[in-house]
C-alpha positions, 0 to 999 in steps of 0.5 A: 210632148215629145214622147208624142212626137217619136210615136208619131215619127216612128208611124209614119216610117212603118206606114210608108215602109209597110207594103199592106198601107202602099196597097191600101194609099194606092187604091185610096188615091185611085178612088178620089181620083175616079170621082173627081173625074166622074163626078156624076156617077151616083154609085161609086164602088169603096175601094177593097177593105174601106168598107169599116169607114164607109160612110165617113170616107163618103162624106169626106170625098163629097165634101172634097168633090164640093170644094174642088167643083167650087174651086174650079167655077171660080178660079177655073179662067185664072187656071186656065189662063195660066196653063195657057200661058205655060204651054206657049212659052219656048221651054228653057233648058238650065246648063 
């Protein structure tokens, strides 16, 4: 059990100091981010070098895009609501 975890330490410090994982987490974010805010575009370009996980980061993205739409027809007065209520508040500065 340990052995597991030191792999999986040292993971993820080579996956956030290697420059090819930021490029591809970057163009990963970008797409997630392109179909929730275009939800109804039906062709979607893969972000560059996901072409091997199409079809599973398609499912994935979908399924995210669901529960983000339910999320929001549900809970979407209650956000609003307390975003309202942020804005109009004076800000407060700490000394």
């Amino acid at each position: 059990m340990h052995g597991s975890n030191t792999g999986n330490n040292y993971t993820r410090v080579y996956l956030q100091t290697h420059d090819v994982c930021w490029i591809s987490e970057d163009r990963l974010l970008a797409f997630i981010e392109h179909v929730l805010a275009n939800p109804q575009t039906k062709d979607v370009q893969l972000p560059t070098g996901y072409s091997a996980v199409s079809e599973e980061l398609s499912r994935l993205v979908g399924s995210f895009l669901q529960l983000v739409s339910y999320n929001q027809a549900v809970f979407g007065s209650y956000y609003s609501d307390i975003i309202s209520s942020a804005l109009a508040a004076p800000a407060t500065t700490s000394s």
